[in-house]
C-alpha positions as CSV (number, residue, x, y, z in Angstrom):
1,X,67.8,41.1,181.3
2,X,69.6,38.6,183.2
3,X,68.0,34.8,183.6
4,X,68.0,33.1,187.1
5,X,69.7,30.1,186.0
6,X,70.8,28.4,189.6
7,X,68.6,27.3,192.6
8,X,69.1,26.7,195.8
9,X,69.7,23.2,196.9
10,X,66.6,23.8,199.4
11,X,64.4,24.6,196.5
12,X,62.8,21.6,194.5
13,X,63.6,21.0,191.3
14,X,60.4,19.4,190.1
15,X,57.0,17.9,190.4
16,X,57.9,14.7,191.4
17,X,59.4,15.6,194.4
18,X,56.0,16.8,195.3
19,X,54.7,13.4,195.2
20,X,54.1,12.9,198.7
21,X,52.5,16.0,199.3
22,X,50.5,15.6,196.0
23,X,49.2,11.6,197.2
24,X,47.7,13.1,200.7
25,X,45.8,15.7,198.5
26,X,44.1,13.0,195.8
27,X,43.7,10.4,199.2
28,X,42.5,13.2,201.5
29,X,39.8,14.5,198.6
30,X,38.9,10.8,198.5
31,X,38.6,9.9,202.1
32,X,36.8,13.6,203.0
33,X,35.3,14.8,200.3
34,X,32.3,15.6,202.9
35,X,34.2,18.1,204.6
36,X,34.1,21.7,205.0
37,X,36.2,23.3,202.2
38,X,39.2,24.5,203.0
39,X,42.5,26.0,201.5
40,X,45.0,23.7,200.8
41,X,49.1,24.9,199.4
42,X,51.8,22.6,198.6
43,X,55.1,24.7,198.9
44,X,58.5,24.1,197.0
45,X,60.4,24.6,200.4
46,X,58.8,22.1,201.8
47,X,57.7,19.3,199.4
48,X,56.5,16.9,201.7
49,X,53.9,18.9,203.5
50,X,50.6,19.6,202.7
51,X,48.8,22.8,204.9
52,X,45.4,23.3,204.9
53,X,44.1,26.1,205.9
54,X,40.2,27.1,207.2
55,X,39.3,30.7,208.2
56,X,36.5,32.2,210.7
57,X,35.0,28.4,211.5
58,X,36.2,26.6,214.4
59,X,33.5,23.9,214.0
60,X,35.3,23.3,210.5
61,X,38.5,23.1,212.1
62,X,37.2,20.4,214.4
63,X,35.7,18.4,211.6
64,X,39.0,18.5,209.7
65,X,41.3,17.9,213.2
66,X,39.0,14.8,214.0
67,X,38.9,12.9,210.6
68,X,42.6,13.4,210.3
69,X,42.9,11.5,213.6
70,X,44.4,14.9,215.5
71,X,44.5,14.3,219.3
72,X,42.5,17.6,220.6
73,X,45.3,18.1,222.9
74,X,47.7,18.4,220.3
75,X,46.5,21.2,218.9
76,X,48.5,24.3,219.3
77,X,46.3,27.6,220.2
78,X,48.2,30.9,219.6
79,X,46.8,34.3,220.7
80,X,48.8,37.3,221.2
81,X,46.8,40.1,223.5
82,X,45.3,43.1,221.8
83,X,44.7,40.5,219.0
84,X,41.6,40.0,217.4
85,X,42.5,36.8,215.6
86,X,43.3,33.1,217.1
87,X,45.4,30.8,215.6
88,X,45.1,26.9,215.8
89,X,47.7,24.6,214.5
90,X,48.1,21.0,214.9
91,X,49.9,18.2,212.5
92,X,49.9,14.7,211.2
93,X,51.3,12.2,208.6
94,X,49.1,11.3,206.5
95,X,49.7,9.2,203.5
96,X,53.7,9.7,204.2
97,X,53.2,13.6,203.7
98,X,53.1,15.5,207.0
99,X,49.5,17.7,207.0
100,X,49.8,20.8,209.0
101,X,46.1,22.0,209.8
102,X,45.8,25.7,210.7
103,X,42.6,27.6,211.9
104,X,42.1,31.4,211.9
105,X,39.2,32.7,213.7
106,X,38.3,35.8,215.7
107,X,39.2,35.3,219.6
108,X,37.5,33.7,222.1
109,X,36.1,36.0,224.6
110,X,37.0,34.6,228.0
111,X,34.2,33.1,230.4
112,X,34.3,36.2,232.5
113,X,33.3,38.4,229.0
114,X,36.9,39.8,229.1
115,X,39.6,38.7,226.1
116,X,41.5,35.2,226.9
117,X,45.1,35.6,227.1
């Protein structure tokens, strides 16, 4: 068996170029420990980014989006037709890291009881 010995240059090389993603964990567990929980991945591709994810609660979503200091109009809502599933994304820098904040939930029905586009 053959070892992988070389990486990409894209690729991290180790922990410490994490750091910035790793500080906006430990000062967003800090700062909001009251929150909702949430899932949260730091990524080797990109080492300055923290996501955090929450799935089927939008009122979570909006408690994370307002105590990182997301504008509500910022925030990106995806929804392809025949879809069950919404997607909301919206992002920030915090603590020199960019935060990417993404909501799954089932769709909105639209105001006429039909599905919103």
């Amino acid at each position: 068996m053959t070892a992988y010995t070389t990486r990409p240059e894209w690729l991290v090389a180790c922990l410490a170029e994490q750091l910035p993603a790793l500080d906006a964990l430990a000062q967003i567990t800090a700062a909001f420990a009251h929150l909702p929980a949430a899932d949260f991945h730091l990524s080797r591709i990109t080492h300055e980014q923290l996501d955090i994810s929450l799935h089927d609660d939008l009122d979570a979503f909006e408690q994370w989006r307002a105590a990182l200091g997301i504008p509500a109009e910022t925030v990106d809502y995806q929804h392809r037709p025949g879809r069950a599933h919404m997607t909301l994304k919206a992002s920030t820098t915090f603590a020199g890291a960019t935060v990417e904040l993404v909501g799954f939930a089932p769709a909105l029905p639209a105001p006429d009881g039909g599905e919103q586009a």
